[in-house]
C-alpha positions as CSV (number, residue, x, y, z in Angstrom):
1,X,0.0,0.0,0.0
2,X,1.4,3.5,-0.8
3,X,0.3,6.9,0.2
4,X,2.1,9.4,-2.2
5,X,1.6,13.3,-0.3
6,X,4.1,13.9,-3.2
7,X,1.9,13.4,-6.3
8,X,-1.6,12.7,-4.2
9,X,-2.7,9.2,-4.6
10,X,-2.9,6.5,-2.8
11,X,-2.1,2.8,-4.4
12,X,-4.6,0.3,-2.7
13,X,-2.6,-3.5,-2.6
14,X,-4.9,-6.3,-3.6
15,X,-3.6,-9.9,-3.8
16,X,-2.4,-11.9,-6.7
17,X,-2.1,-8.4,-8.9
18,X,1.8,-7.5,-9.3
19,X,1.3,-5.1,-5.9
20,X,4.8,-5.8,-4.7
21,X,6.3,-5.1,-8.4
22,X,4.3,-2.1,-8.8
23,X,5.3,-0.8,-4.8
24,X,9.1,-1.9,-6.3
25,X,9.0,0.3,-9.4
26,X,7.1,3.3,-8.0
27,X,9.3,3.6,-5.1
28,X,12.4,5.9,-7.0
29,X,9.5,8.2,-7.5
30,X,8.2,8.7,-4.3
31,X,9.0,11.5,-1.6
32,X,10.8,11.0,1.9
33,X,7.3,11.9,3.3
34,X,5.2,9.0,1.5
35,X,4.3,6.0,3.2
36,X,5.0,2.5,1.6
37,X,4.1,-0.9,4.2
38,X,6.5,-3.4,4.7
39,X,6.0,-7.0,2.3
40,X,7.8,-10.2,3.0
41,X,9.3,-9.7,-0.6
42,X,10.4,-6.0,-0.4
43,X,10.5,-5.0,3.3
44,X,13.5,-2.9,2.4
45,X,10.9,-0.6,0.8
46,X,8.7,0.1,3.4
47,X,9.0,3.9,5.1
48,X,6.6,6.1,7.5
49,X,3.8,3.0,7.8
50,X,3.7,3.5,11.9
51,X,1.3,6.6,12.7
52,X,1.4,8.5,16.2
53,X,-2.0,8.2,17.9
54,X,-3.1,11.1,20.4
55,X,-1.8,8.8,23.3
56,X,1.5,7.5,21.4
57,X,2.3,10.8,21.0
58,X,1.8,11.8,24.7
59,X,3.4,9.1,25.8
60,X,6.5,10.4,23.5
61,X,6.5,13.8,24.9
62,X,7.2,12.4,28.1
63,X,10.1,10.3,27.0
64,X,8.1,6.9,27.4
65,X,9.0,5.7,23.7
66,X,8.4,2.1,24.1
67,X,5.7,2.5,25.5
68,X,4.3,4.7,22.5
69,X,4.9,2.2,20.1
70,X,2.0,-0.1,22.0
71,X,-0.4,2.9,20.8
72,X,0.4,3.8,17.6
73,X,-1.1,2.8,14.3
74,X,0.1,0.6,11.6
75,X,-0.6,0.5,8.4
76,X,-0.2,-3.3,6.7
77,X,1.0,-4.9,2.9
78,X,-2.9,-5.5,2.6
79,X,-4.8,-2.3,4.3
80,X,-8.5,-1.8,3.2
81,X,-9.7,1.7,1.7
82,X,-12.1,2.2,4.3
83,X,-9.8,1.2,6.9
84,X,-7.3,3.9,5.6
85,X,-9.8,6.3,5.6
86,X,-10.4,6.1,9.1
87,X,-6.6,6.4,9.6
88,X,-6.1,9.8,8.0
89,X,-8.0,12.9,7.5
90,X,-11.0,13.6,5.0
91,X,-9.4,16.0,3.0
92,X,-6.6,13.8,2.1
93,X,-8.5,10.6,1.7
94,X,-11.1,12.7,-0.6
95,X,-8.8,14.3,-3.0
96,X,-6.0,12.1,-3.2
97,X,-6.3,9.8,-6.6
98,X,-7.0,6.1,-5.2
99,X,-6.8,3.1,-7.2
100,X,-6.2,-0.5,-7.0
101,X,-5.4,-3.2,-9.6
102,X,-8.2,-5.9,-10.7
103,X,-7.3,-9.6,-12.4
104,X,-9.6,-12.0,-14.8
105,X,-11.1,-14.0,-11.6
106,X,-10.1,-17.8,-13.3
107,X,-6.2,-16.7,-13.7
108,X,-6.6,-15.0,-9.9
109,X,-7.7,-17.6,-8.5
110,X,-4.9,-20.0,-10.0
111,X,-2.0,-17.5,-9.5
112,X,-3.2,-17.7,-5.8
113,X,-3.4,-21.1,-5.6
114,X,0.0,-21.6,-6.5
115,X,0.9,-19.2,-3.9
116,X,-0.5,-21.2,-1.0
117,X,0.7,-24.2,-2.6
118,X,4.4,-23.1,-2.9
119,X,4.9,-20.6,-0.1
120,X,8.1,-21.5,2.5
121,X,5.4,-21.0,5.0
122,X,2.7,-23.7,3.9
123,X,2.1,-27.1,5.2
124,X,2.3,-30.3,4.2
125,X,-0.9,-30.7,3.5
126,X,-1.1,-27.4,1.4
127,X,2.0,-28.5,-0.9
128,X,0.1,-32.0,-1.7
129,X,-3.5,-30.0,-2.3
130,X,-4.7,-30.2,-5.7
131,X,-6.3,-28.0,-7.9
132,X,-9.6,-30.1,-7.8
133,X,-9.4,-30.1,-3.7
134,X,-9.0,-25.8,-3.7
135,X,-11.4,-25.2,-5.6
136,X,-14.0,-27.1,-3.3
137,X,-13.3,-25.3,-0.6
138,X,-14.0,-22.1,-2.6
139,X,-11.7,-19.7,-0.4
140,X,-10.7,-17.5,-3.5
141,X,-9.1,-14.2,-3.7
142,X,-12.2,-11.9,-3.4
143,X,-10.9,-9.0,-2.9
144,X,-14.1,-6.1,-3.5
145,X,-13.9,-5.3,0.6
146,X,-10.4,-4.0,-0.3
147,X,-11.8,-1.5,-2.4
148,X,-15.5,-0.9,-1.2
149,X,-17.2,0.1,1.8
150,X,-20.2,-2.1,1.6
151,X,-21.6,-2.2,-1.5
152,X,-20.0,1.7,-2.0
153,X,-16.7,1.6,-4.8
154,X,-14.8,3.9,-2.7
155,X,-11.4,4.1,-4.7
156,X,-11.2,6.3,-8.2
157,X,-9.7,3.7,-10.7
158,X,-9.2,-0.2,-11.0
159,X,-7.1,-1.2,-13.4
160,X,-7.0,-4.0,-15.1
161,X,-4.5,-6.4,-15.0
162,X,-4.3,-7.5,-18.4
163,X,-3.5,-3.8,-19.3
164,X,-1.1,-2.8,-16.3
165,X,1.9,-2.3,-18.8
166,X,0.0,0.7,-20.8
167,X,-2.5,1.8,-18.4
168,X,-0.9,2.1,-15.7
169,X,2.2,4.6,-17.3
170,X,-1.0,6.6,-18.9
171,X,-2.5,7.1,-15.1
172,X,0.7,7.9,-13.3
173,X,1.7,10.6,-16.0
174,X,-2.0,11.9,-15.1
175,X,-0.6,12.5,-11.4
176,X,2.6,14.0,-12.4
177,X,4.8,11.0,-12.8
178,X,6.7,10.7,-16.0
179,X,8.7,7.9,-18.0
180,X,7.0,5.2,-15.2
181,X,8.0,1.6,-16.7
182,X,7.3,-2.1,-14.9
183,X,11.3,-3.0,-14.8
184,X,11.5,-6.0,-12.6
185,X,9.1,-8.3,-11.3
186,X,8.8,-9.4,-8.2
187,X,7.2,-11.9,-6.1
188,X,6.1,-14.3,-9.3
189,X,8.3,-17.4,-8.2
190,X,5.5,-19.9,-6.9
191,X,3.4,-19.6,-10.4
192,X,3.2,-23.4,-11.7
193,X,1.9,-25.3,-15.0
194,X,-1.7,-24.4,-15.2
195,X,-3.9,-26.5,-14.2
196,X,-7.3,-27.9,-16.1
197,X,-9.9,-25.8,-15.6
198,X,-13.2,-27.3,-16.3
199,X,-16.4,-25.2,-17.3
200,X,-17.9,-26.4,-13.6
201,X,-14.8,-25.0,-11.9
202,X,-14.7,-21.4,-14.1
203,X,-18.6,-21.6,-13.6
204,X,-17.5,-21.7,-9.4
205,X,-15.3,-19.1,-9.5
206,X,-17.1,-16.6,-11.6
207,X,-20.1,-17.1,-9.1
208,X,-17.7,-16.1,-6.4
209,X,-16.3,-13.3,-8.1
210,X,-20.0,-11.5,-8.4
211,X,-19.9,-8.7,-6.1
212,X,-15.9,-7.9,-8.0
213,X,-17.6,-8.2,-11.5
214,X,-20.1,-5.6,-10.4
215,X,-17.0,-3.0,-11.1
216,X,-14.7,-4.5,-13.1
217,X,-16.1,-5.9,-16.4
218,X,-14.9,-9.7,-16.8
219,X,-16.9,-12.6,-19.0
């Protein structure tokens, strides 16, 4: 997630949608006043994510530093629009650009798949599961509460994707940001061979995907 007081947006992070590679190229842009969270794959990035509270800051003035920190905010790899705009004022939530990054939902759902599949973190059970046994459980990458309040689309642009490699350039020139080019990937090393997906299972997923189709036009 990125909050740019530099060139007013703010880049919502949703999963499975080159977030770390876009955080990873944007960053030479970006002010010594923006925020950036922390990501297992580019912590080194991350700058200004921990926000002084009323009481954390208080407790600073009166040299109890530690202490502070157990008030503060944080903002995460993952943080919701809504939940950001609790965390900082209306003026800047309002008129800063926000958008977010949409994927086709079948493609999604396999890219994340692979991810809990391959992760150094997963189980033994999750490194056996098979494509078949995932999709049963139907716990896909829905990710329409990062970007809406309710049933409310409360960001100004998703983006596609598909289309990250022109449309993205065309929107960040928009906001001030020139010559912007995707020039290293990150985070795509768990991606295996595709599996089979039958018209049942793309049938499952779409159905899944219906509140996210509602804004972003996939058939």
């Amino acid at each position: 997630m990125i909050i740019s007081h530099k060139y007013k947006f703010i880049f919502i992070k949703t999963r499975k949608t080159a977030g770390t590679t876009i955080e990873y190229n944007l960053a030479k842009f970006l002010g010594p006043k923006d925020i950036i969270t922390p990501s297992a794959q580019a912590n080194y990035l991350s700058q200004n994510f921990i926000l002084d509270t009323k009481i954390s800051s208080f407790l600073k003035k009166l040299n109890f530093s530690k202490l502070s920190n157990l008030f503060s905010k944080k903002f995460t790899d993952h943080t919701h629009a809504k939940e950001i705009k609790k965390n900082i004022t209306g003026e800047i939530y309002n008129n800063y650009f926000k958008f977010c990054v949409e994927r086709e939902p079948v493609d999604k759902t396999i890219s994340y798949y692979f991810m809990r599949k391959n992760s150094i973190n997963s189980s033994n059970k999750r490194k056996n599961m098979s494509w078949n046994d995932f999709v049963k459980k139907k716990r896909f990458p829905v990710d329409t509460n990062f970007y809406c309040d309710g049933n409310n689309l409360i960001v100004d642009k998703i983006i596609k994707y598909e289309k990250l490699d022109t449309d993205l350039p065309i929107l960040l020139k928009n906001l001030g940001i020139n010559n912007f080019t995707i020039e290293k990937s990150v985070n795509n090393k768990f991606r295996g061979i595709n599996p089979i997906v039958s018209k049942l299972q793309k049938k499952i997923i779409y159905e899944k995907f219906e509140s996210t189709l509602k804004f972003v036009d996939y058939k």
